[in-house]
Backbone as a printed PyTorch tensor [residue, N CA C, xyz], in Angstrom:
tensor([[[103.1200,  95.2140, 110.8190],
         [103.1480,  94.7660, 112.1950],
         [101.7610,  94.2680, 112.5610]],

        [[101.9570,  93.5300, 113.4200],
         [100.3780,  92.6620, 113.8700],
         [ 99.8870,  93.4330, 115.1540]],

        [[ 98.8420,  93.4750, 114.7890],
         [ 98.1170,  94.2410, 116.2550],
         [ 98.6940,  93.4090, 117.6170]],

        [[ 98.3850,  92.2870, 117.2250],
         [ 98.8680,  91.1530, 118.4860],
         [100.2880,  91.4190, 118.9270]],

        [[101.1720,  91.5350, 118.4180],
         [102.5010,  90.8720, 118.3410],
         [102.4750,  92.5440, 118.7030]],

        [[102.1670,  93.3330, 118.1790],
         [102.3880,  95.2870, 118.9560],
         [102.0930,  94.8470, 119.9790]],

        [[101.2570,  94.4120, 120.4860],
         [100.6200,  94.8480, 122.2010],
         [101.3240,  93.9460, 122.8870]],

        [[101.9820,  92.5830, 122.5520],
         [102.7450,  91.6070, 123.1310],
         [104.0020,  92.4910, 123.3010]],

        [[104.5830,  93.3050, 122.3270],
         [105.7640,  93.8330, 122.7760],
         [105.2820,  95.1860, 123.5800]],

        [[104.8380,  95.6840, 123.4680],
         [104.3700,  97.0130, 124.4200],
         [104.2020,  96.6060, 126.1020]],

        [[104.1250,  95.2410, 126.2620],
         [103.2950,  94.8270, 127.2140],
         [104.7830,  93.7960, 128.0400]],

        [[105.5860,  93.4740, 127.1880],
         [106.8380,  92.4490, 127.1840],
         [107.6660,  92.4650, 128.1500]],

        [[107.5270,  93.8680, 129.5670],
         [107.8850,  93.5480, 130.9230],
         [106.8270,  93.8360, 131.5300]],

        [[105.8730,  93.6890, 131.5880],
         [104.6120,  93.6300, 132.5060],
         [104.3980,  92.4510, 132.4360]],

        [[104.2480,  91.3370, 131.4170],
         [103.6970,  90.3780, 131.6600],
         [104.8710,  88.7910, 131.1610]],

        [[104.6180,  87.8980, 131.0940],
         [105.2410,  87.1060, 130.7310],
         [104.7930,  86.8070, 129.1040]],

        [[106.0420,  87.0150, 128.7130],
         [105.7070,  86.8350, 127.2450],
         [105.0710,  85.2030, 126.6550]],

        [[105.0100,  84.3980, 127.5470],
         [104.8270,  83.0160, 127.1580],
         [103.3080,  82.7970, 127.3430]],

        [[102.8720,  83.7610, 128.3240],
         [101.2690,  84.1000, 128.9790],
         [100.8790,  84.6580, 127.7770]],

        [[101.1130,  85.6800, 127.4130],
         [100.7670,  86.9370, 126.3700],
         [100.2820,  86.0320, 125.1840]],

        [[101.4220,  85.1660, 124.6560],
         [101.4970,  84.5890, 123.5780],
         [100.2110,  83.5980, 123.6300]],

        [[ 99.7760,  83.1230, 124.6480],
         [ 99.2340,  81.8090, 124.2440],
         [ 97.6160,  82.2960, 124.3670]],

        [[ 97.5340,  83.8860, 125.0830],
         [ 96.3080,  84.1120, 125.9270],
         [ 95.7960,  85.0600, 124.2910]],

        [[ 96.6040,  85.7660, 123.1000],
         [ 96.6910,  86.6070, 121.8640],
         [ 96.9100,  84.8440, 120.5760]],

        [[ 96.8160,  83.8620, 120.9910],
         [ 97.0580,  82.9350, 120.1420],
         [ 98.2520,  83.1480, 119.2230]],

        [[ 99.1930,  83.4030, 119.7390],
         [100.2950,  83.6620, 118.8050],
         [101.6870,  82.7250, 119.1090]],

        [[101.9820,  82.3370, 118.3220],
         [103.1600,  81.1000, 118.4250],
         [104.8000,  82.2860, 118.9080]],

        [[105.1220,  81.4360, 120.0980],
         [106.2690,  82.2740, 120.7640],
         [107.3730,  82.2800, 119.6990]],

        [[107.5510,  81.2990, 119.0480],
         [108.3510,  81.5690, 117.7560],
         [108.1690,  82.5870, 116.9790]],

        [[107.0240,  82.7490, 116.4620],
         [106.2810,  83.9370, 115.5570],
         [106.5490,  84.9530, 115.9640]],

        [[106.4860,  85.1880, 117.4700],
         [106.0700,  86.6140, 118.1000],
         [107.6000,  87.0160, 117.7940]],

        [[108.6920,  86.0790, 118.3640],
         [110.4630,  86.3580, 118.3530],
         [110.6170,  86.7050, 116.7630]],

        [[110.0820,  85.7460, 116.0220],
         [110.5650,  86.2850, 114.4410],
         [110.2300,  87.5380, 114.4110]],

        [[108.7330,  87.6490, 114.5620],
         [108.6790,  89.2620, 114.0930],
         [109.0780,  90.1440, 114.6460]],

        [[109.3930,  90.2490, 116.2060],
         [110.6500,  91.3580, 116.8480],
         [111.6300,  90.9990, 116.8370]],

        [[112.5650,  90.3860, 116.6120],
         [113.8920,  90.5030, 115.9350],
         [114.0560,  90.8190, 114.0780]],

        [[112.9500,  90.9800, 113.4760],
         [113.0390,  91.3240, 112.2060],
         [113.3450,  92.8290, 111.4970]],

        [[114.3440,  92.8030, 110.9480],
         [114.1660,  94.6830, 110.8640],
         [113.5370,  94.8370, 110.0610]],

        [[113.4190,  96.1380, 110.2890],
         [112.2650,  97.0380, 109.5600],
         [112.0530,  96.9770, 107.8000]],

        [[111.2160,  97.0730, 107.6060],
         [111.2980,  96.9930, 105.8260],
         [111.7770,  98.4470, 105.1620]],

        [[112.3000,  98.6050, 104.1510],
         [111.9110,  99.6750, 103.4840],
         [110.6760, 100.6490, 103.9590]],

        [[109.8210, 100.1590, 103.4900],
         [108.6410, 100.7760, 103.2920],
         [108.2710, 101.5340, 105.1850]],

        [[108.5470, 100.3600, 105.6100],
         [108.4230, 101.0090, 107.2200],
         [109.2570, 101.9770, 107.6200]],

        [[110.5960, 101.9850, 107.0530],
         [111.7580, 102.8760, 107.5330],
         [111.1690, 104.0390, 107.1250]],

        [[110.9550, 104.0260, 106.0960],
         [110.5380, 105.7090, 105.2380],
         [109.2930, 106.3410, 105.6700]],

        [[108.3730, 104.9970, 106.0420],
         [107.2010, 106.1370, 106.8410],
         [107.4730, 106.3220, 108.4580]],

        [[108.7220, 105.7680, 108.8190],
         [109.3350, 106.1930, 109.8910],
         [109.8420, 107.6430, 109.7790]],

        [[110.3410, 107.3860, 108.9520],
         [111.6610, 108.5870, 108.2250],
         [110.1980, 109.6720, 107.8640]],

        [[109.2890, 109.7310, 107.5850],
         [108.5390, 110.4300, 107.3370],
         [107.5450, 111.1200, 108.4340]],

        [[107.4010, 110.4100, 108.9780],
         [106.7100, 110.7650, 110.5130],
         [107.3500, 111.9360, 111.2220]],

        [[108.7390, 111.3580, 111.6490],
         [109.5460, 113.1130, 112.4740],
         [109.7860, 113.9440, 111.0600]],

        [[109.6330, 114.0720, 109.6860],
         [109.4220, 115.1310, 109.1470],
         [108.1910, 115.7630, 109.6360]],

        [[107.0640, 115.3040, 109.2070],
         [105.7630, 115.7020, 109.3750],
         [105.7410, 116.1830, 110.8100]],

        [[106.1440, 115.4350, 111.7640],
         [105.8910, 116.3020, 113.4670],
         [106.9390, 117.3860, 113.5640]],

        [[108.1210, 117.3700, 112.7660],
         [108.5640, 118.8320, 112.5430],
         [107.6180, 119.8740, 112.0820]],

        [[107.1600, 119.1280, 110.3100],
         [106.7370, 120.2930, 109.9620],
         [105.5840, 120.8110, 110.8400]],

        [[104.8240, 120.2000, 111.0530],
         [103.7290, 120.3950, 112.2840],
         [103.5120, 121.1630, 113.3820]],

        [[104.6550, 121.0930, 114.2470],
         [105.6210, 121.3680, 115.2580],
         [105.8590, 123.7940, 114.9330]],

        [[106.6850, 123.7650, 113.7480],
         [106.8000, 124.3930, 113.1440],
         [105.8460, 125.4560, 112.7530]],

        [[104.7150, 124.6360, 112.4880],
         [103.8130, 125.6160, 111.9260],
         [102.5090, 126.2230, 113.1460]],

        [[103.3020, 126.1670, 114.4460],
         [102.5440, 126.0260, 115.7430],
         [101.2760, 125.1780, 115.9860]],

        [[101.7400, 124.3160, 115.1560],
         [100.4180, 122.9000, 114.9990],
         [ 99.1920, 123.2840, 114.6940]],

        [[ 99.3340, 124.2350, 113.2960],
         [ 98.1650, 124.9840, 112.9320],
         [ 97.7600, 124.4410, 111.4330]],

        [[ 98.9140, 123.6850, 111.3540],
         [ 98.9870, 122.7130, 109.6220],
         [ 97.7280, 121.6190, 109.2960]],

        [[ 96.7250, 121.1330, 108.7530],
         [ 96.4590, 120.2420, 108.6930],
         [ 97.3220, 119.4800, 107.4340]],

        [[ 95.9850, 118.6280, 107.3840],
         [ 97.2230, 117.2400, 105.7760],
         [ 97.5020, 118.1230, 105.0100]],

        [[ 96.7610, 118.9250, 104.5340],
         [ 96.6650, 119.6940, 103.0070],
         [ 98.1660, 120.8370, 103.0200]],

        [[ 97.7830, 121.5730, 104.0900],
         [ 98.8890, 122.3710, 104.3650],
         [100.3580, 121.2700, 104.2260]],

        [[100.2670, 120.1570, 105.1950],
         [101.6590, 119.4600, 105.3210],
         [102.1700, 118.7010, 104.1570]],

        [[101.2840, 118.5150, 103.1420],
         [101.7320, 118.0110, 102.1420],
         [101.8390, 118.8610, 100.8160]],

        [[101.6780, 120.1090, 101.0350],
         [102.1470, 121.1480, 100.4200],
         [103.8970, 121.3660, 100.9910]],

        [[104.3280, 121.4360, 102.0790],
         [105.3090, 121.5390, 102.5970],
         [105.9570, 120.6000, 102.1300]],

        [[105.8100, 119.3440, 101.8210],
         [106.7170, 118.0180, 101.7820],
         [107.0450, 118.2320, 100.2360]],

        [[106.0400, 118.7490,  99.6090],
         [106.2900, 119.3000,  98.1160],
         [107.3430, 120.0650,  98.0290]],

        [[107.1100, 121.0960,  98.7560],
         [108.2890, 122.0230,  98.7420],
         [109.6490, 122.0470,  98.8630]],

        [[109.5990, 120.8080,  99.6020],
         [110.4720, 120.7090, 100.1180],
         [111.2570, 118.9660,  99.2600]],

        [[110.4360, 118.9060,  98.2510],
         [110.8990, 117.3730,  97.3940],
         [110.6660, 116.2100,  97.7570]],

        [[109.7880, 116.1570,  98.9000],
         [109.7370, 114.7140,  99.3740],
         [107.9970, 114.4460,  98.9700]],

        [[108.1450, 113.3170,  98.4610],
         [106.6460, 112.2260,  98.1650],
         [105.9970, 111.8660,  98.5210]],

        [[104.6250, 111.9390,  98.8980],
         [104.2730, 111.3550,  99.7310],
         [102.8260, 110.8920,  98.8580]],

        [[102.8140, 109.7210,  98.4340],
         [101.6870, 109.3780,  97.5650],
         [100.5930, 109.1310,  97.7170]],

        [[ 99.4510, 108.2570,  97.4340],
         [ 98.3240, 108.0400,  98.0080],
         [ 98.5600, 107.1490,  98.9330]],

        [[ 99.5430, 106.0210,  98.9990],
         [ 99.4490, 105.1770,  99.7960],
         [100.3910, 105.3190, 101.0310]],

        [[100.8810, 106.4070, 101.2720],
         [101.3760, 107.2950, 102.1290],
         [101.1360, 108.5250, 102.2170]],

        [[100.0060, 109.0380, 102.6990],
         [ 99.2350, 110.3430, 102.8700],
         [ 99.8570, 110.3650, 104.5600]],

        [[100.4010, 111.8860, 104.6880],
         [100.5980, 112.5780, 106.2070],
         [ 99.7360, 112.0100, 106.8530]],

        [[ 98.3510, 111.7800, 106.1500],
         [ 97.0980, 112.0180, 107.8500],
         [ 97.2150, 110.3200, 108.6890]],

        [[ 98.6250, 109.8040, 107.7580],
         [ 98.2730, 107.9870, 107.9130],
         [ 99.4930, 108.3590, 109.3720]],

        [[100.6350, 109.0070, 109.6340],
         [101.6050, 109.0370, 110.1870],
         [101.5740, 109.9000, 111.4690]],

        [[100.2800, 109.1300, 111.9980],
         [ 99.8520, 109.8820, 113.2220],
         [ 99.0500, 110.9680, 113.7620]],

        [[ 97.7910, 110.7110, 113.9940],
         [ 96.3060, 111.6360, 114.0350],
         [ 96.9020, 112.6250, 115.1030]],

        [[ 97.6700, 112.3300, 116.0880],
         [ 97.4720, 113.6230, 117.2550],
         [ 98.3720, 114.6120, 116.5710]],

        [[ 99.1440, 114.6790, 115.1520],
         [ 99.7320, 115.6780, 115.1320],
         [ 98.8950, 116.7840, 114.7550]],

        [[ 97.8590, 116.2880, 114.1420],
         [ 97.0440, 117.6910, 113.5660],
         [ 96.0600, 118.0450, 114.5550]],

        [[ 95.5260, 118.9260, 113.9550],
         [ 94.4240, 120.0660, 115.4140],
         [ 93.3290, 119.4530, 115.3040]],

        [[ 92.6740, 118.6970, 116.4960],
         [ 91.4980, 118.3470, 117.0400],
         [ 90.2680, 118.9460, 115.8820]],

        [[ 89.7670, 118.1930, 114.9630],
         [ 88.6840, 118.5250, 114.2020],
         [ 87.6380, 119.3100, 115.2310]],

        [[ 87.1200, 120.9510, 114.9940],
         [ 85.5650, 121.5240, 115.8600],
         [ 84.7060, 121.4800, 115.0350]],

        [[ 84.5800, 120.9450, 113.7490],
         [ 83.1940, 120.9110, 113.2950],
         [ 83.3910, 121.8280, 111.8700]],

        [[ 82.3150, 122.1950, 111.0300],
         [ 81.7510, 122.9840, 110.3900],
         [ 82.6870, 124.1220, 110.4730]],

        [[ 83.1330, 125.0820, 109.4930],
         [ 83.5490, 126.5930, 109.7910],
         [ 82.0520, 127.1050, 110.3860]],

        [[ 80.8440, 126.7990, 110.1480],
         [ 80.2910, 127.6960, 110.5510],
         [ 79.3620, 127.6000, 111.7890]],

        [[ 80.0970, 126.6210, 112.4820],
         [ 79.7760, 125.6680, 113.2880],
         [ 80.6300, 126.4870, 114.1800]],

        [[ 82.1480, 126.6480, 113.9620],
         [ 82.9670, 127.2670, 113.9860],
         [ 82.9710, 128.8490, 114.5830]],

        [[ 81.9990, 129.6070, 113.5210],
         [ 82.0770, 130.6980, 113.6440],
         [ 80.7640, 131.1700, 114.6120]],

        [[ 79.9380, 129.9640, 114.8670],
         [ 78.7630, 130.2230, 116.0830],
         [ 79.3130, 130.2330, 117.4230]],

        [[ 80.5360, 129.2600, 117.1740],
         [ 81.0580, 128.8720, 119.0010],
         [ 81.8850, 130.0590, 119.4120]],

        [[ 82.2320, 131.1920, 118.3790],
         [ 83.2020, 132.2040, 118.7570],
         [ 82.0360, 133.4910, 118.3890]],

        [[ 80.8760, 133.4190, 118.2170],
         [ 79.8090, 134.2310, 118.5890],
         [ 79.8900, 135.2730, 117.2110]],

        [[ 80.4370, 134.8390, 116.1280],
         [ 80.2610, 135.0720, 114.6700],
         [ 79.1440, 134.5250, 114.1880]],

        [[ 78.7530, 135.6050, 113.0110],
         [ 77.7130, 135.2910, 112.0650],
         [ 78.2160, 134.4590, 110.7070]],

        [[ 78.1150, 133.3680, 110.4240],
         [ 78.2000, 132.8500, 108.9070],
         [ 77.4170, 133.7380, 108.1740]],

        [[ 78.1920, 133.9640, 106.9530],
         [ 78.4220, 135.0430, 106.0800],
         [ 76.6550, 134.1650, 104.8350]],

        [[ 76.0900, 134.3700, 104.1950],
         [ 75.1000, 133.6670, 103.9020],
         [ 75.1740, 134.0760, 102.5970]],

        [[ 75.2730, 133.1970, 101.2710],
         [ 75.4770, 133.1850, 100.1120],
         [ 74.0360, 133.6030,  99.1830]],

        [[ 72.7240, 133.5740,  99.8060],
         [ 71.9310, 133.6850,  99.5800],
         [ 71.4730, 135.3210,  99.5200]],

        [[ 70.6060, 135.9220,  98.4630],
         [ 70.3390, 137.4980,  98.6820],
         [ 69.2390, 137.6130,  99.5570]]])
């Protein structure tokens, strides 16, 4: 999908699509081909893959990151390769990165444990 042609349809009763088109340089033909086109393969399945992952997510009281969720998708037989990694099928499902564990363990008034004698 084209960044352009997303925000032309996101936008497709707010504005006049003939405005949109000419103001994003995109040919009103173009814009119609590519929303009336169905979905590919490849799009369906990382469709089809997405409400797995916000299940499993969901599920795990949204305490899962990638590593965890693609242990689950294992488990559960489904593939998810390099060129479909969980973390591609939507950032807000996982927990807000805080930093460092021990970054971590200063903001909750813990001592990092120190590997050194």
């Amino acid at each position: 999908m084209s960044t352009k042609d997303g925000f032309i349809r996101s936008e497709e009763g707010n504005y006049p699509v003939r405005s949109m088109c000419r103001w994003a340089k995109v040919s009103r033909s173009g814009y119609y081909a590519w929303r009336d086109r169905p979905l590919s393969a490849t799009a369906k399945r990382r469709q089809d893959l997405t409400v797995i992952i916000a299940r499993f997510f969901a599920d795990s009281d949204q305490t899962y990151g990638y590593r965890r969720i693609r242990a689950e998708l294992a488990r559960h037989g489904i593939r998810a390769g390099a060129l479909e990694r969980p973390e591609d099928h939507g950032r807000q499902w996982y927990p807000p990165l805080g930093g460092t564990d021990r970054d971590l363990l200063r903001q909750r008034g813990g001592r990092p444990l120190s590997t050194a004698p």
